[in-house]
mmCIF file of the N, C-alpha and C atoms, coordinates in Angstrom:
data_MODEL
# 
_entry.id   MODEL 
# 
loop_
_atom_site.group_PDB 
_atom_site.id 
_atom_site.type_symbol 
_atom_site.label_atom_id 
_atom_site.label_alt_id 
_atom_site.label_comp_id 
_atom_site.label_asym_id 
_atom_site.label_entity_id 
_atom_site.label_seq_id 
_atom_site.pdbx_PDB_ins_code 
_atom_site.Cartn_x 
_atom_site.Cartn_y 
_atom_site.Cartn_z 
_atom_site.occupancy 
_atom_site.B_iso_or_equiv 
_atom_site.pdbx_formal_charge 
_atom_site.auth_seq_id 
_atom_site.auth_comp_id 
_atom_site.auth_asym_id 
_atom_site.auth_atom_id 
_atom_site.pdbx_PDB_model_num 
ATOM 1   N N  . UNK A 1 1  ? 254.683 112.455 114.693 1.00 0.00 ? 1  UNK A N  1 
ATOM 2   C CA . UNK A 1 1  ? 254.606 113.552 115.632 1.00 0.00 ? 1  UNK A CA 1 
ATOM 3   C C  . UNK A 1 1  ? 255.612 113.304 116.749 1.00 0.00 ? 1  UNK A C  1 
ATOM 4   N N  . UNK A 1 2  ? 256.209 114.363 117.354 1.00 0.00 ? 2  UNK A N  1 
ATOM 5   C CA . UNK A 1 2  ? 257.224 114.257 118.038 1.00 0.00 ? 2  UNK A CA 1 
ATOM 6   C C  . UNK A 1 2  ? 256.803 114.947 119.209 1.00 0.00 ? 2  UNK A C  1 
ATOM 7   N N  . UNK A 1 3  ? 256.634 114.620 120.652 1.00 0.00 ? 3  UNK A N  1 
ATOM 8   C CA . UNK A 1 3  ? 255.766 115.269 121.834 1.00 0.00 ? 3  UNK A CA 1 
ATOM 9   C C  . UNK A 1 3  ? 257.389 116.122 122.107 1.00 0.00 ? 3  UNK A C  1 
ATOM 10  N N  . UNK A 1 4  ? 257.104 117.667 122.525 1.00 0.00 ? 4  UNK A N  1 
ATOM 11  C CA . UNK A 1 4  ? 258.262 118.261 123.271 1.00 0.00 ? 4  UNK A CA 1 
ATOM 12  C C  . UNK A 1 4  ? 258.232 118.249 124.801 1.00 0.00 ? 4  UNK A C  1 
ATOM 13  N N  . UNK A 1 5  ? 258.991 117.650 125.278 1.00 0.00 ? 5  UNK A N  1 
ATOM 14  C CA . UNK A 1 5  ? 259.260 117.478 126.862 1.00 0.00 ? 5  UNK A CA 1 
ATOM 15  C C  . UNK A 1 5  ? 259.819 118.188 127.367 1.00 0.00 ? 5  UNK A C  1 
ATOM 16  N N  . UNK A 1 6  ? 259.273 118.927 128.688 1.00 0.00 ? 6  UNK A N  1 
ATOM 17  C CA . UNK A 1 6  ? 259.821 120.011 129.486 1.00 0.00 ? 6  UNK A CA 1 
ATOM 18  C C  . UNK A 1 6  ? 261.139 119.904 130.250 1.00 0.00 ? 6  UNK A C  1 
ATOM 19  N N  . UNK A 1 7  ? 262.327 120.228 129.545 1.00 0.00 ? 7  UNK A N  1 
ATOM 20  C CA . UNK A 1 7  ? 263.472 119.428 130.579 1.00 0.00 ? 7  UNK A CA 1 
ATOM 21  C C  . UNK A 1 7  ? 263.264 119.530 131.932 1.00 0.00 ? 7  UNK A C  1 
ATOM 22  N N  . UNK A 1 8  ? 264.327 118.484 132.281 1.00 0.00 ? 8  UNK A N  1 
ATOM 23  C CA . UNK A 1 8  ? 264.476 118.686 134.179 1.00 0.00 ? 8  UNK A CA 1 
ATOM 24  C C  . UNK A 1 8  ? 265.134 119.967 134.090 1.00 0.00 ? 8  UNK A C  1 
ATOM 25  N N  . UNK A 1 9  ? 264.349 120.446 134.901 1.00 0.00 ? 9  UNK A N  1 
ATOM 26  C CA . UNK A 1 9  ? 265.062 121.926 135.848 1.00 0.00 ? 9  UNK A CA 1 
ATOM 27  C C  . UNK A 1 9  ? 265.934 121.534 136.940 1.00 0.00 ? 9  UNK A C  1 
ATOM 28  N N  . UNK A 1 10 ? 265.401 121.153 138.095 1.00 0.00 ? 10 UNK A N  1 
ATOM 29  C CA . UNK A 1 10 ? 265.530 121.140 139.023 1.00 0.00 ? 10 UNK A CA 1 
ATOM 30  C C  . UNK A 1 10 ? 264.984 120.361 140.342 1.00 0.00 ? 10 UNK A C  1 
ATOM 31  N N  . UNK A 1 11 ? 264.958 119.443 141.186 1.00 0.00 ? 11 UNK A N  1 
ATOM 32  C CA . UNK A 1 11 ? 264.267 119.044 141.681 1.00 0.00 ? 11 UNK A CA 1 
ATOM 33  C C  . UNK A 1 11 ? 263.230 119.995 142.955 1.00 0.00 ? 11 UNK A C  1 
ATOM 34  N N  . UNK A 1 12 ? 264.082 120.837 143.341 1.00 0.00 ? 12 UNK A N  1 
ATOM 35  C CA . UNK A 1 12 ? 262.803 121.801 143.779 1.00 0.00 ? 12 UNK A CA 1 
ATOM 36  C C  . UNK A 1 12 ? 262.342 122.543 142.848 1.00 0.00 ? 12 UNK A C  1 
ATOM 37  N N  . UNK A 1 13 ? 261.936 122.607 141.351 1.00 0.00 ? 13 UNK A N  1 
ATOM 38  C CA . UNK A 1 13 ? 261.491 123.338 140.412 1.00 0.00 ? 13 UNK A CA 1 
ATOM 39  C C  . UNK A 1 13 ? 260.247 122.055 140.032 1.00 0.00 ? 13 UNK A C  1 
ATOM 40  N N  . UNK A 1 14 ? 258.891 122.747 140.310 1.00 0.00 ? 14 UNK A N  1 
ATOM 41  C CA . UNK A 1 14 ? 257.588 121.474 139.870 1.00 0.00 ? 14 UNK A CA 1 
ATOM 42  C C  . UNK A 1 14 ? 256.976 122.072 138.564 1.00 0.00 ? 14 UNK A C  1 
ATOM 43  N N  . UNK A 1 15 ? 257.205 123.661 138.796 1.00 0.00 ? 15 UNK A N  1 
ATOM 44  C CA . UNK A 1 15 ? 255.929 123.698 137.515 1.00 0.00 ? 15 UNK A CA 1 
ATOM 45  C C  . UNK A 1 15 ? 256.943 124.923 136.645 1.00 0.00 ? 15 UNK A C  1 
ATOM 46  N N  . UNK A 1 16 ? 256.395 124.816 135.542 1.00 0.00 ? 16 UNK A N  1 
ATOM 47  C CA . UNK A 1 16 ? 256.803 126.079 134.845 1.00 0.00 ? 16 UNK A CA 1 
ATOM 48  C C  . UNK A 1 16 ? 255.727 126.721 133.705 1.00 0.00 ? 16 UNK A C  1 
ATOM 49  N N  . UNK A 1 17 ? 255.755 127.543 133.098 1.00 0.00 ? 17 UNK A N  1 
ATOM 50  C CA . UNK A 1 17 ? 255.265 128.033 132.315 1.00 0.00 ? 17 UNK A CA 1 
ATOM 51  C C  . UNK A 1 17 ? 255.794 128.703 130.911 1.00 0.00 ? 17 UNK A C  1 
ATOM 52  N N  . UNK A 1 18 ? 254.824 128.310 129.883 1.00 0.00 ? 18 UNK A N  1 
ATOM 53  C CA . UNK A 1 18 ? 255.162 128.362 128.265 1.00 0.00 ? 18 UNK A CA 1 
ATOM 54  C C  . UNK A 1 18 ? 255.002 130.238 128.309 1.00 0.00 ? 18 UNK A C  1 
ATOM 55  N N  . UNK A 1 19 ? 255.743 130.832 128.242 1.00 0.00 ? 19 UNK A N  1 
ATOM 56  C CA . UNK A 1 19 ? 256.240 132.365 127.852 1.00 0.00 ? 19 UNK A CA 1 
ATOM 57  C C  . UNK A 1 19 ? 255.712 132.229 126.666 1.00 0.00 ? 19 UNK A C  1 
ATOM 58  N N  . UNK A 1 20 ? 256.615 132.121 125.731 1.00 0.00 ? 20 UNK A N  1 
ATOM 59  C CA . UNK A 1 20 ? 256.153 131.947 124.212 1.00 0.00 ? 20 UNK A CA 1 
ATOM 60  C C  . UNK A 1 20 ? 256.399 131.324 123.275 1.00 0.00 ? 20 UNK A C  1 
ATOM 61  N N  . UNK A 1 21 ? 255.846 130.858 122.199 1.00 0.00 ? 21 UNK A N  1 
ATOM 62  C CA . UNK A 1 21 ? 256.849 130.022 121.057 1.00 0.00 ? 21 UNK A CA 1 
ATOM 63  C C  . UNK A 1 21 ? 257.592 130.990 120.292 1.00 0.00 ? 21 UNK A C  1 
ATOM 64  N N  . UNK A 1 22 ? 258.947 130.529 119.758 1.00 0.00 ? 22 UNK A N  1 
ATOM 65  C CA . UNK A 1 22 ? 259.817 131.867 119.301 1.00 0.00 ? 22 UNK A CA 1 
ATOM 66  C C  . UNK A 1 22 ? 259.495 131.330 117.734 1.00 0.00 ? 22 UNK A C  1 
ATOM 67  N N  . UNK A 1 23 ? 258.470 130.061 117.278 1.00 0.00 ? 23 UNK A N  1 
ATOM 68  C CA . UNK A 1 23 ? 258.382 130.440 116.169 1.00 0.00 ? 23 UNK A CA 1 
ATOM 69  C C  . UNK A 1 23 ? 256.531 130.039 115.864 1.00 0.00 ? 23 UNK A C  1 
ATOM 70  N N  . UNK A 1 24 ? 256.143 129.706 114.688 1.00 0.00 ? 24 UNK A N  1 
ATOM 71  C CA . UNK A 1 24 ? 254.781 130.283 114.500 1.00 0.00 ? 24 UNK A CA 1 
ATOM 72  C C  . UNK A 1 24 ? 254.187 128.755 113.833 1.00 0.00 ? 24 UNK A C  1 
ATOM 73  N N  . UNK A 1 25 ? 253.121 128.490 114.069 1.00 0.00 ? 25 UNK A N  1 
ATOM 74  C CA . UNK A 1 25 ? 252.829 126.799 113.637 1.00 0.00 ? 25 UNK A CA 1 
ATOM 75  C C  . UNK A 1 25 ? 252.965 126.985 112.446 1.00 0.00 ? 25 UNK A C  1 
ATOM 76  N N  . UNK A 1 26 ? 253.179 125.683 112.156 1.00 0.00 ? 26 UNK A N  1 
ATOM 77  C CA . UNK A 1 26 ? 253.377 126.021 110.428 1.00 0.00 ? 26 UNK A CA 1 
ATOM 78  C C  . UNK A 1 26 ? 254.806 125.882 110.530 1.00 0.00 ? 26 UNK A C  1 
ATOM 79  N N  . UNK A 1 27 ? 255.419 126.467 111.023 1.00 0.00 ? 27 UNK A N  1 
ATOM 80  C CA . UNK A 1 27 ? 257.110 126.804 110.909 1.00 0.00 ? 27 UNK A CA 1 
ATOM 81  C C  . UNK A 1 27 ? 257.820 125.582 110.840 1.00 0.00 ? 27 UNK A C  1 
ATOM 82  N N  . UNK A 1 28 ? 259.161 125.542 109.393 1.00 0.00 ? 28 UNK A N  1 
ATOM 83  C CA . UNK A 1 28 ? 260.412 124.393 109.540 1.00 0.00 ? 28 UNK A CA 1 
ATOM 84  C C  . UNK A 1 28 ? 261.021 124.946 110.928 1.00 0.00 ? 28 UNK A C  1 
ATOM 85  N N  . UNK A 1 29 ? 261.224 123.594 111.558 1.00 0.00 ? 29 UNK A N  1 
ATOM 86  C CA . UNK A 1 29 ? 262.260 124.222 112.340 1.00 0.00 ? 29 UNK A CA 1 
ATOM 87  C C  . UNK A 1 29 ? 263.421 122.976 112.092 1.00 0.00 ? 29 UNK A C  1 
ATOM 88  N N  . UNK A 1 30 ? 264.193 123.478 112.895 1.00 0.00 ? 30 UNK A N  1 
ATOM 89  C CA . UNK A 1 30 ? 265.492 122.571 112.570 1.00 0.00 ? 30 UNK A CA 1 
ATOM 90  C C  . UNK A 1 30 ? 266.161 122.178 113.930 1.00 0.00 ? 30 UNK A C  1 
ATOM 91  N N  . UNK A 1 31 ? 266.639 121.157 114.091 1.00 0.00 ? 31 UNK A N  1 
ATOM 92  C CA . UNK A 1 31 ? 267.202 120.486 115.658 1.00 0.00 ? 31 UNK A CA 1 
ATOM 93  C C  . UNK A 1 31 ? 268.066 121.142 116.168 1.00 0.00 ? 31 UNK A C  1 
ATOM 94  N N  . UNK A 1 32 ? 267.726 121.287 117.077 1.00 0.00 ? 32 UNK A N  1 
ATOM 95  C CA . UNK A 1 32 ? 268.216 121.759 117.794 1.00 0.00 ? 32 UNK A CA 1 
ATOM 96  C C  . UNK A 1 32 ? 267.678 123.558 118.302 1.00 0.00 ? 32 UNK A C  1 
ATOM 97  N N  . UNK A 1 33 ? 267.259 123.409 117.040 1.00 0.00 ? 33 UNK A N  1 
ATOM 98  C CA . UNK A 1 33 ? 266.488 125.003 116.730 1.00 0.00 ? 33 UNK A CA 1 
ATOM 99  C C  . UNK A 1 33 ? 265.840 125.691 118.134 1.00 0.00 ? 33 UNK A C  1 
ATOM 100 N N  . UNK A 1 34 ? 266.018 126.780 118.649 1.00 0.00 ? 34 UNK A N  1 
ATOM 101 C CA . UNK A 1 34 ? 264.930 127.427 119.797 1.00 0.00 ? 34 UNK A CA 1 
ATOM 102 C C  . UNK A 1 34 ? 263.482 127.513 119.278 1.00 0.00 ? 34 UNK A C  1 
ATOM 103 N N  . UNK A 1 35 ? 262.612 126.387 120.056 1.00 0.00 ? 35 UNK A N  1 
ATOM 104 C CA . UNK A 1 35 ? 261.026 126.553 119.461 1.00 0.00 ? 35 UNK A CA 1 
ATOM 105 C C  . UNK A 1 35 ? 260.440 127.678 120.870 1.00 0.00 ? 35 UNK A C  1 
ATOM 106 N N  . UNK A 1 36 ? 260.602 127.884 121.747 1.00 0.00 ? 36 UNK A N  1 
ATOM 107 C CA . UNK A 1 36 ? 259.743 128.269 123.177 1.00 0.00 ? 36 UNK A CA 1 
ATOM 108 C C  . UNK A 1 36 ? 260.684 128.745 124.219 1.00 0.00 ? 36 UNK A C  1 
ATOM 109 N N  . UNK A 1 37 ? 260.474 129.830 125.044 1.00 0.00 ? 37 UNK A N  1 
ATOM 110 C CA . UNK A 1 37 ? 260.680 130.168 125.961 1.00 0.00 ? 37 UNK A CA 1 
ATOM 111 C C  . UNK A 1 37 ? 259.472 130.029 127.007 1.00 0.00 ? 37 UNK A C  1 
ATOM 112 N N  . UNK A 1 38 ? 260.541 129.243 128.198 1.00 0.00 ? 38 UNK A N  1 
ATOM 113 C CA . UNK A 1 38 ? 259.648 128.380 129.577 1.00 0.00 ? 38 UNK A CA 1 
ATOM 114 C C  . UNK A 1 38 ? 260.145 129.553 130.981 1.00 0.00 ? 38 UNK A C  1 
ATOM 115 N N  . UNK A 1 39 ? 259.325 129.446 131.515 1.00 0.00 ? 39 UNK A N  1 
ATOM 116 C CA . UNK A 1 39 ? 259.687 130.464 133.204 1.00 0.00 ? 39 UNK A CA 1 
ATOM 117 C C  . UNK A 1 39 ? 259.556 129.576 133.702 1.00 0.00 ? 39 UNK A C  1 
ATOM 118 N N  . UNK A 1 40 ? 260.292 129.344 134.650 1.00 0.00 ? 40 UNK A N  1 
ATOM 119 C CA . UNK A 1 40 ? 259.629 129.058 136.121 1.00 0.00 ? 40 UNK A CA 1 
ATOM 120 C C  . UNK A 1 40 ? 259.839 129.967 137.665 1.00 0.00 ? 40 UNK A C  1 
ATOM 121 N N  . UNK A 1 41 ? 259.794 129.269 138.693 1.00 0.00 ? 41 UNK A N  1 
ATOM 122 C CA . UNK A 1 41 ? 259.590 130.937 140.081 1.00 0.00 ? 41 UNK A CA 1 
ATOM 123 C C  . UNK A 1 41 ? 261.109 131.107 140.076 1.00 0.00 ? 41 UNK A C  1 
ATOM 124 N N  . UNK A 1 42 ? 262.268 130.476 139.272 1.00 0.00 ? 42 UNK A N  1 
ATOM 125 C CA . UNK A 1 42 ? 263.430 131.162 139.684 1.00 0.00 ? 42 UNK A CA 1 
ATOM 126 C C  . UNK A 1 42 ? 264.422 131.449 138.169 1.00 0.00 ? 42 UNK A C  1 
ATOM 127 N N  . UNK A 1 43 ? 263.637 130.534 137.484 1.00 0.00 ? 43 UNK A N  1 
ATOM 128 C CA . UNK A 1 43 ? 264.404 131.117 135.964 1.00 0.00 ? 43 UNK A CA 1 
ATOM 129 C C  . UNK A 1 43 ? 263.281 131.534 134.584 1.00 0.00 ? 43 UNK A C  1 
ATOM 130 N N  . UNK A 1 44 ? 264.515 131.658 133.527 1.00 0.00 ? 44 UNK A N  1 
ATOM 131 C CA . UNK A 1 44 ? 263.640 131.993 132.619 1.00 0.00 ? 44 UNK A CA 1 
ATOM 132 C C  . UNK A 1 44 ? 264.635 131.011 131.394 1.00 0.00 ? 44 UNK A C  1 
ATOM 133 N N  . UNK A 1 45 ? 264.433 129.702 130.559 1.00 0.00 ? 45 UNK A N  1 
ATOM 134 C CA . UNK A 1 45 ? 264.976 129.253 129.611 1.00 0.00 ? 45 UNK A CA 1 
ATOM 135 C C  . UNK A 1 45 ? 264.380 128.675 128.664 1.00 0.00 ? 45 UNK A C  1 
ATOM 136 N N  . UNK A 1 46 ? 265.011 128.309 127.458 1.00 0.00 ? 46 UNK A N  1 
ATOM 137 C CA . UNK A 1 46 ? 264.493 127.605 125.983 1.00 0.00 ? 46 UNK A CA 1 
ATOM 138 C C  . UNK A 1 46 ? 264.450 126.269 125.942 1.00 0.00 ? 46 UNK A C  1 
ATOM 139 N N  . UNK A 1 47 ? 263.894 126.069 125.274 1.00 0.00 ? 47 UNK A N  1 
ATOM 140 C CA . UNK A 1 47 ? 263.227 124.509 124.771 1.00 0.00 ? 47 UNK A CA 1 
ATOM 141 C C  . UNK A 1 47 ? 264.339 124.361 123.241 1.00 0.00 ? 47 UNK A C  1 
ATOM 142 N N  . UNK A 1 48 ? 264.349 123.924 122.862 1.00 0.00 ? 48 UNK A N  1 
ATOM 143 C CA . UNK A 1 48 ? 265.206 123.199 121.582 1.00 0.00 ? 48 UNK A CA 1 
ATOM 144 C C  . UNK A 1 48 ? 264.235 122.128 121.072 1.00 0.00 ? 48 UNK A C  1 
ATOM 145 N N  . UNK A 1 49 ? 264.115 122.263 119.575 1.00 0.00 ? 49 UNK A N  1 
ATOM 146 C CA . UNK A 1 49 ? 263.578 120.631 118.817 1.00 0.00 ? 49 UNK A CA 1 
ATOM 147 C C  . UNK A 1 49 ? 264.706 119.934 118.636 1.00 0.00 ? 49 UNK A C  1 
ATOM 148 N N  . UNK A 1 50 ? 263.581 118.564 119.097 1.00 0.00 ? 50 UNK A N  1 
ATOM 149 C CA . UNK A 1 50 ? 264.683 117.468 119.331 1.00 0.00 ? 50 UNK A CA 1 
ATOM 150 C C  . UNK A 1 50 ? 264.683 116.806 118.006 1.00 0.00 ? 50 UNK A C  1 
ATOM 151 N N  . UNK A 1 51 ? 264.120 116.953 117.313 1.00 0.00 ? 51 UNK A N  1 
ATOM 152 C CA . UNK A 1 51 ? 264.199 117.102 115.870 1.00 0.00 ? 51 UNK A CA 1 
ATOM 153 C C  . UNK A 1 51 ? 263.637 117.799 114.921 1.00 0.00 ? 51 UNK A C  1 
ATOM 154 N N  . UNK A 1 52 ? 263.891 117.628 113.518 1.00 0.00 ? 52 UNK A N  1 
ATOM 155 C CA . UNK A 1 52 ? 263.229 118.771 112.414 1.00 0.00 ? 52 UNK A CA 1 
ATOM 156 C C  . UNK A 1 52 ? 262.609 118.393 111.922 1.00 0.00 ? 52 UNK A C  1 
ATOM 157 N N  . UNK A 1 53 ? 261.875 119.501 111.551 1.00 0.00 ? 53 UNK A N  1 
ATOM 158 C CA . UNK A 1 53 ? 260.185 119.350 111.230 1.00 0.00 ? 53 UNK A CA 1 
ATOM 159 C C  . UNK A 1 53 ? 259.436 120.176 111.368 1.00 0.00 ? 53 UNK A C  1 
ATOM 160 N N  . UNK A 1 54 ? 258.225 120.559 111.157 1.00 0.00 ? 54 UNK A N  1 
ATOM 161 C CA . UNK A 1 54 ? 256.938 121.238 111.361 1.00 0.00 ? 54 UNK A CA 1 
ATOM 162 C C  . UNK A 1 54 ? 256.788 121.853 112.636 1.00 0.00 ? 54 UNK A C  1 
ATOM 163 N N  . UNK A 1 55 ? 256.333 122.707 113.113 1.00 0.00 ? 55 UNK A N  1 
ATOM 164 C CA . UNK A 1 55 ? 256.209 123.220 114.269 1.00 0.00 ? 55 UNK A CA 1 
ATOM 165 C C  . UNK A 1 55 ? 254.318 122.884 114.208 1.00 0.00 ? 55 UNK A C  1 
ATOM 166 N N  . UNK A 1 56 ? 254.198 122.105 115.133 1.00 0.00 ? 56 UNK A N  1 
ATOM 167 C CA . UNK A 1 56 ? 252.627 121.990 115.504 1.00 0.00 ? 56 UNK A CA 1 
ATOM 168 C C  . UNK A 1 56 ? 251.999 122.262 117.281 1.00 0.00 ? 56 UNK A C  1 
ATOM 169 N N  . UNK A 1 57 ? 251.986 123.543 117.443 1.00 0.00 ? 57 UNK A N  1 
ATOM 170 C CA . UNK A 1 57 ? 251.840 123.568 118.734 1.00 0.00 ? 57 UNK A CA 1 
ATOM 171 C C  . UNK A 1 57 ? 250.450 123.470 119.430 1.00 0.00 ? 57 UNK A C  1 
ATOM 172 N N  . UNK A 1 58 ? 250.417 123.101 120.604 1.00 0.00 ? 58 UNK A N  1 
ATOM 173 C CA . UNK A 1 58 ? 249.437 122.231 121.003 1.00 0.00 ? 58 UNK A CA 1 
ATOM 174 C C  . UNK A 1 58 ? 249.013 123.189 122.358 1.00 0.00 ? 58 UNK A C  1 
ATOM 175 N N  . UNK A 1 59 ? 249.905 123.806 122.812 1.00 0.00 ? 59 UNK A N  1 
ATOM 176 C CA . UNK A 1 59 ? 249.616 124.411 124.372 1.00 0.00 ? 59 UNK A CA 1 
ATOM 177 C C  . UNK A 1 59 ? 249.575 125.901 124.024 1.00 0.00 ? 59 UNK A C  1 
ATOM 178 N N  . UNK A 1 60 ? 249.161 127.039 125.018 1.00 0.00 ? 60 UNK A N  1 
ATOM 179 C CA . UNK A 1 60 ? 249.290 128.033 124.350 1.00 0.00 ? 60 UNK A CA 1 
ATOM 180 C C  . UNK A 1 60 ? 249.634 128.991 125.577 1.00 0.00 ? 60 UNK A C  1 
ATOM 181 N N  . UNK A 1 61 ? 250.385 130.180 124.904 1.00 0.00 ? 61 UNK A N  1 
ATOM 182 C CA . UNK A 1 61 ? 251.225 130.929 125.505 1.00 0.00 ? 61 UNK A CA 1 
ATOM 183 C C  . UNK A 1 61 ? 250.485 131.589 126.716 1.00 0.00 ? 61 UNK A C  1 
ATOM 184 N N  . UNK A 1 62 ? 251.188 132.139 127.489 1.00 0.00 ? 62 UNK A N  1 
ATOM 185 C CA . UNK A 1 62 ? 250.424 132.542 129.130 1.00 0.00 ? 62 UNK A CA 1 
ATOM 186 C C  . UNK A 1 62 ? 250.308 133.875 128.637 1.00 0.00 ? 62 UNK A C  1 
# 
C-alpha cells in the first residue's frame, strides 16, 4: 500500500480539502496519473500517483 501525501502548498496554506477523486476505487492507475482534485482558501489543484497500481481510497469527497 502506498499512503498519498498532500503536497506542500504553501506555508501560509494549513488545510485543504479532497474535491474529488478523478478516478473510482478499484481503478489501474498509472504514475503519475491525476487520482484527486484538492482546494484550498486560495487554490484549486491535483494530486498525481506516485506510483501504479490500484486505486484504494480511504478519505471521502466533501
Amino acid at each position: 500500500m502506498i499512503d498519498i501525501k498532500v503536497p506542500t502548498i504553501g506555508e501560509s496554506i494549513s488545510e485543504v480539502t479532497l474535491l474529488k477523486w478523478t478516478k473510482k476505487e478499484g481503478d489501474w492507475v498509472e504514475r503519475d496519473e491525476v487520482i484527486a482534485e484538492l482546494e484550498s482558501e486560495k487554490a484549486t489543484f491535483e494530486v498525481n500517483a506516485e506510483k501504479a497500481g490500484i486505486l484504494k481510497p480511504l478519505a471521502k469527497e466533501k
